[in-house]
C-alpha positions in Angstrom: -0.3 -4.6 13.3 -2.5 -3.6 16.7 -0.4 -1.9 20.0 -2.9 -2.2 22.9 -1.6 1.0 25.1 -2.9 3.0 28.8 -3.2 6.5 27.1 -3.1 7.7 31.1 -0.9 6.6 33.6 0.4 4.0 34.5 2.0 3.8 31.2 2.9 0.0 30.6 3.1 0.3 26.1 6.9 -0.3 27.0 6.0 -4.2 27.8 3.5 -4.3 24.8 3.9 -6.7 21.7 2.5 -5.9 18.6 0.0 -8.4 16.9 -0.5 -8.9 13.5 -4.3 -8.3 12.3 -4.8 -10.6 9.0 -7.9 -8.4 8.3 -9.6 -5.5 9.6 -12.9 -6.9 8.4 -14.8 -7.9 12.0 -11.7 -6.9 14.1 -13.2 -5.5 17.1 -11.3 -4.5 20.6 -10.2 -7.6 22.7 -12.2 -7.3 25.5 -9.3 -8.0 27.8 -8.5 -4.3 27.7 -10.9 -2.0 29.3 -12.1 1.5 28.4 -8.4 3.2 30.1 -7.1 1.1 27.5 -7.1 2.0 23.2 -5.6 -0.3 20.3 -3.3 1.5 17.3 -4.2 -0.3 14.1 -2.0 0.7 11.6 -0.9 -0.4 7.8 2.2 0.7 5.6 1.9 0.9 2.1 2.9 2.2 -1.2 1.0 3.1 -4.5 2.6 2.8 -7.8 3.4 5.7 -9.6 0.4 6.5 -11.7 1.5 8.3 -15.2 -2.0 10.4 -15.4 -3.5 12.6 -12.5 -5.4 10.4 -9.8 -7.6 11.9 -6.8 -7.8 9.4 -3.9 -10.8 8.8 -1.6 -10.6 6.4 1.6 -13.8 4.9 2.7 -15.0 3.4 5.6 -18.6 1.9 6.2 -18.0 1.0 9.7 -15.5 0.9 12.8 -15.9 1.1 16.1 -17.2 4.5 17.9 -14.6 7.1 18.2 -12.1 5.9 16.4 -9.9 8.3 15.5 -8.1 8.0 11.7 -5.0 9.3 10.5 -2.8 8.9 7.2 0.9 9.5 7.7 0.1 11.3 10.8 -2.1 13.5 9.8 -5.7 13.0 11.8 -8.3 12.9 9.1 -11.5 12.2 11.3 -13.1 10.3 14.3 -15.6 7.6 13.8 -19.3 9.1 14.7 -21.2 5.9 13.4 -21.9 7.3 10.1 -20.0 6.1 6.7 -17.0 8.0 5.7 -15.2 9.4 2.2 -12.5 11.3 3.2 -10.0 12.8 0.0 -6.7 12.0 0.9 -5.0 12.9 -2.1 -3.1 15.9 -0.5 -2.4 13.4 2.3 -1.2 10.4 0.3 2.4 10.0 -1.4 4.1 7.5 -4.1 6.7 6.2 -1.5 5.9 5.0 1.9 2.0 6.0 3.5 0.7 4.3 7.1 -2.6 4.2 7.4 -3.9 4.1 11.2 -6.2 3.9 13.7 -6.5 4.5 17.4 -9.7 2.8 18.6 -10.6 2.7 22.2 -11.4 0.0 24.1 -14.2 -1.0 26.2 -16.8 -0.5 23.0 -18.5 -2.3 20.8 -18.3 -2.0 17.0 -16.2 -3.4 14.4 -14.4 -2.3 11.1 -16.3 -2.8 7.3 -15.6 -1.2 4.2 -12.1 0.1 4.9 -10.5 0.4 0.9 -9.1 3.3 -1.2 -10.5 3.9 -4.4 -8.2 6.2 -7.1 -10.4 8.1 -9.6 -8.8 10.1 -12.5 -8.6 14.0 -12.0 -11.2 16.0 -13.5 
């Protein structure tokens, strides 16, 4: 799902509707929104209870400048142009985990390489 929001006054999210993003893969800012405006990208999921120990790592290759990412609202990082492999398994649970991103508008860039990869414990 994407919100477009004003992070500054005037605050108009209120009259906002959600649209659903099929992919992230070349999703970019609509260009309709200037830079006083920023898009929340964000994903729920669950993992399946794994019966041995498993370390996760999210990637991302590429997204758009600044884009700040969180995991069940905890901010992880911001987007500085170069790949990402952040260890989320402190971060992640079995049950429910939204995966997000605030990106703000007016930029150029687009999203790439965006998956989590489990790896057994050492």
């Amino acid at each position: 799902m994407c919100d477009y929001f004003e992070p500054e006054p005037p605050h108009l999210y209120e009259f906002a509707e959600p649209l659903v993003v099929p992919s992230l893969r070349g999703w970019s800012p609509d260009k309709r929104f200037d830079d006083h405006w920023a898009a929340w990208l964000q994903k729920s999921f669950a993992l399946a209870i794994a019966d041995v120990c498993v370390n996760y790592t999210l990637h991302i290759d590429r997204a758009p400048a600044g884009t700040r990412i969180y995991l069940n609202n905890a901010l992880l990082a911001t987007f500085t142009g170069q790949p990402l492999v952040l260890d989320v398994t402190d971060t992640i649970t079995w049950e429910a985990n939204t995966l997000a991103f605030r990106v703000p508008c007016g930029g150029d860039g687009s999203f790439s390489g965006v998956f989590l990869r489990p790896a057994p414990c050492n």
